[in-house]
N, C-alpha and C positions, 0 to 999 in steps of 0.2 A: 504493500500500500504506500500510495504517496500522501504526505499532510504534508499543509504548508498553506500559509499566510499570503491572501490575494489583497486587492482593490477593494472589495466588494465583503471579504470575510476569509473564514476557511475553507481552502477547497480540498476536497480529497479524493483522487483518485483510487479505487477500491478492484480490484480484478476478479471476475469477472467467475467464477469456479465450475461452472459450466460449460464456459466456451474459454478454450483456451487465446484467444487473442481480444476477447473481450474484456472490455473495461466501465463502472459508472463513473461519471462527476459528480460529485455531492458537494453542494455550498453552502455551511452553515447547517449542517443535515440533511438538506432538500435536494433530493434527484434533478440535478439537472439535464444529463445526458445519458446515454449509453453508447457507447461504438465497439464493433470487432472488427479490429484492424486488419485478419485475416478475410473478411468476409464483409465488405461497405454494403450489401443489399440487405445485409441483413439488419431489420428494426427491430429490436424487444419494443418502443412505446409505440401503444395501439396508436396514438393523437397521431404520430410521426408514418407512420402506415398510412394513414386517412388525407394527411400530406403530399406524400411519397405516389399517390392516386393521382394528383393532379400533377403533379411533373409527368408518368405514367400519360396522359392524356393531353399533354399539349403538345401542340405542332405535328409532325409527323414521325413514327417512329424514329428511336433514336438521335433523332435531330437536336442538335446542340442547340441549349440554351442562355440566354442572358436571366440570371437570376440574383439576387439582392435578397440576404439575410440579415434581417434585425431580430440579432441576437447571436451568437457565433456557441457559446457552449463548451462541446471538444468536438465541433465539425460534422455531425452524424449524416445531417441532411447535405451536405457540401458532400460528402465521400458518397452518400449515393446515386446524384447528380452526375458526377465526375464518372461512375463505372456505370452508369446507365444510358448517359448520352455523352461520352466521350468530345471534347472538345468545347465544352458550356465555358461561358465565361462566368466565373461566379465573383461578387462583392460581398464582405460579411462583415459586418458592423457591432462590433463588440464593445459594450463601455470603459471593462474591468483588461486592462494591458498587462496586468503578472497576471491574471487567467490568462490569455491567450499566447503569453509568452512560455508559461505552464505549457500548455496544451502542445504548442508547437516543439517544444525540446523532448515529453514525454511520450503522445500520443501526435507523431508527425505521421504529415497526407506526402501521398507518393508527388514527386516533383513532375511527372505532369500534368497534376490538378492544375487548370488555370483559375485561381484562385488569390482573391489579396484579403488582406483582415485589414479593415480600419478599425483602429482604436475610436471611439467617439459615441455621443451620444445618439441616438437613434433618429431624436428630432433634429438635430442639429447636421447630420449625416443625409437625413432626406433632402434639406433645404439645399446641398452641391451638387446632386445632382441634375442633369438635364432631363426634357419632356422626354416623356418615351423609351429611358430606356431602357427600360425592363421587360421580358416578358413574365419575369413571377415573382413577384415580393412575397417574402414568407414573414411576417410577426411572429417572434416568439422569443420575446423578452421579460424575463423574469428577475426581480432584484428578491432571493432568495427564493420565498410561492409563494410571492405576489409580482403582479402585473402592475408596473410603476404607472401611474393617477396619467402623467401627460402623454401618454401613446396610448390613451382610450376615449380620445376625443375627435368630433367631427373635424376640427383643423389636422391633425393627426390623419385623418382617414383622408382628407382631403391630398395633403401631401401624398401621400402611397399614388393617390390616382394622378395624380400629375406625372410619375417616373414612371408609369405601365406604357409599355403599347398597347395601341388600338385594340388589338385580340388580349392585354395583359389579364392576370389572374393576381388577387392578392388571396392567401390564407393569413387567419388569424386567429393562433393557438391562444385560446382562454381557460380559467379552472375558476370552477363555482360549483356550489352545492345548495340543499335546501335553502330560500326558496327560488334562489335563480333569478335574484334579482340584479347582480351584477352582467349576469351573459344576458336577460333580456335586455335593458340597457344596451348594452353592446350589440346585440339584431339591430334596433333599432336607428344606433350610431352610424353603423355602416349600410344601413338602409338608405338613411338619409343622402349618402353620397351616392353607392353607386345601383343602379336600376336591377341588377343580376343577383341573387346573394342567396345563397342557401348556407345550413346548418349540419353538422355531422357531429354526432356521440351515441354513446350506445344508452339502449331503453332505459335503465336505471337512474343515467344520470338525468338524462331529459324529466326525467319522472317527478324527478327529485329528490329519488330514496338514497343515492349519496353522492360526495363529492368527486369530479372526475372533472377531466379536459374534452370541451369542447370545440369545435374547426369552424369556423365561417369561411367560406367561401364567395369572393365578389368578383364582378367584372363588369365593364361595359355591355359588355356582348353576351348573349344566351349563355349558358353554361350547360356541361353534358352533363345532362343530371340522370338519363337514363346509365349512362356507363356509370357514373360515381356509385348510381344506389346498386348496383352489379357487384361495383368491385367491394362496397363497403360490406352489402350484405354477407359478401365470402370471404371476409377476413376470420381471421382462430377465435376473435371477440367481435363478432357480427358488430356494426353502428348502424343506426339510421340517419336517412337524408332527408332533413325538414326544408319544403322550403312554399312557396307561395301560400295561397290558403293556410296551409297547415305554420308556416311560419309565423303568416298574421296572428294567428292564435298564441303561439309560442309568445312571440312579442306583446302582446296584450296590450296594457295602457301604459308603456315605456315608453321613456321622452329618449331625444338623440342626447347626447353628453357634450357639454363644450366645454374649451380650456379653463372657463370658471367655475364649470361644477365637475369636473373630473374629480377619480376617486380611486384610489387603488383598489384591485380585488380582492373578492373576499379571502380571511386567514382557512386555511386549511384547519381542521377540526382535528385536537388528539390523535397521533397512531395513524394518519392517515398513511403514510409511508411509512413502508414492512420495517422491521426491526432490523432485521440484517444488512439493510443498505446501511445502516448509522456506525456499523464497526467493523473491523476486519477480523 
């Protein structure tokens, strides 16, 4: 095991005793990644599967990506990128610089990822770039489990659609639990901006019987919602895909969020994460 003093807190990398090349991140106890480094296809987090669908489904087989990660981790979704559509250009926006300098010395990506890490903050990181140029923004920044208050607001969502192309996709990994007041909110945020937006988690959590990660998915343009409810239905932890009708309902009488009333997400409740990630 590695421990050692980040930006952001403790981070520790824990191996992985099932897969031999495999590793988690943990920051301050909280799972923040998993990767095996012998095997980048492979995802242990379902949310990260539910993700890994819509790179699976954009553009044309295999075909290289322009992709933008807010939130960097130990690279999970960059390394699958990278062996799935060989030649992507990817950006990965990290706040915490001894995590990713961590990451890069312990858990290093084969040099021909095309790949850069900026150190920076996420909002700050969106505002240099140019229109367009992305075709997949992925959200999934956590300052420990929670989802820091200023990347869950419509100016926030606003920015992501300005860096997409035309056909762009953003996901946005969230965690909420009973009563799902912070992910409705957050429907409703990214409703406001963009016209396409569907919902991915599995029964339970939608229900509200407990706390788990759930996917937005937006774009300008239609979305395959027949292929996603395909692919999500046959994952090892089936999700479902909420989205029109059935979304309006989801979303209820939630307002959009802006940078005055932003709020970080809700705290994870007791024990939510297994015992065994917290030590080696």
């Amino acid at each position: 095991m590695v421990r050692e003093p980040v930006d952001t807190g403790i981070a520790e990398l824990v191996p992985d005793r099932d897969r031999p090349g495999g590793w988690t991140l943990l920051l301050d106890g909280s799972p923040q990644s998993h990767v095996d480094l012998a095997e980048p296809t492979y995802l242990e987090y379902e949310y990260l599967r539910r993700i890994a669908h819509l790179v699976d489904l954009a553009g044309g087989p295999g075909q290289p990506l322009r992709v933008l990660h807010l939130g960097g981790g130990a690279l999970t979704l960059p390394r699958y990128v990278a062996a799935t559509r060989p030649g992507s250009w990817q950006q990965v926006v990290e706040v915490d610089g001894r995590l990713a300098e961590l990451i890069r010395r312990e858990l290093p990506w084969p040099r021909t990822m095309r790949v850069r890490v900026r150190v920076s903050d996420a909002r700050e990181a969106l505002a240099r770039y140019p229109d367009g140029r992305f075709d997949l923004v992925v959200g999934d920044v956590f300052a420990g489990a929670l989802v820091p208050a200023h990347l869950t607001s419509v100016e926030c969502a606003e920015q992501v659609s300005g860096v997409l192309a035309p056909g762009g996709r953003y996901a946005l990994n969230i965690a909420d639990g009973p009563p799902l007041t912070f992910a409705r909110a957050q429907a409703a945020t990214i409703r406001a901006v963009f016209p396409h937006v569907c919902l991915l988690a599995d029964a339970p959590v939608l229900r509200g019987r407990r706390f788990g990660n759930l996917v937005l998915v937006a774009g300008h343009r239609p979305l395959p919602m027949a292929e996603l409810t395909r692919l999500a239905a046959g994952d090892p932890f089936p999700a479902r895909l909420v989205h029109g009708a059935d979304l309006d309902a989801f979303t209820g009488g939630a307002h959009p969020v802006s940078d005055a009333t932003a709020v970080p997400s809700s705290t994870p409740p007791p024990r939510t994460f297994p015992v065994g990630l917290r030590t080696c």
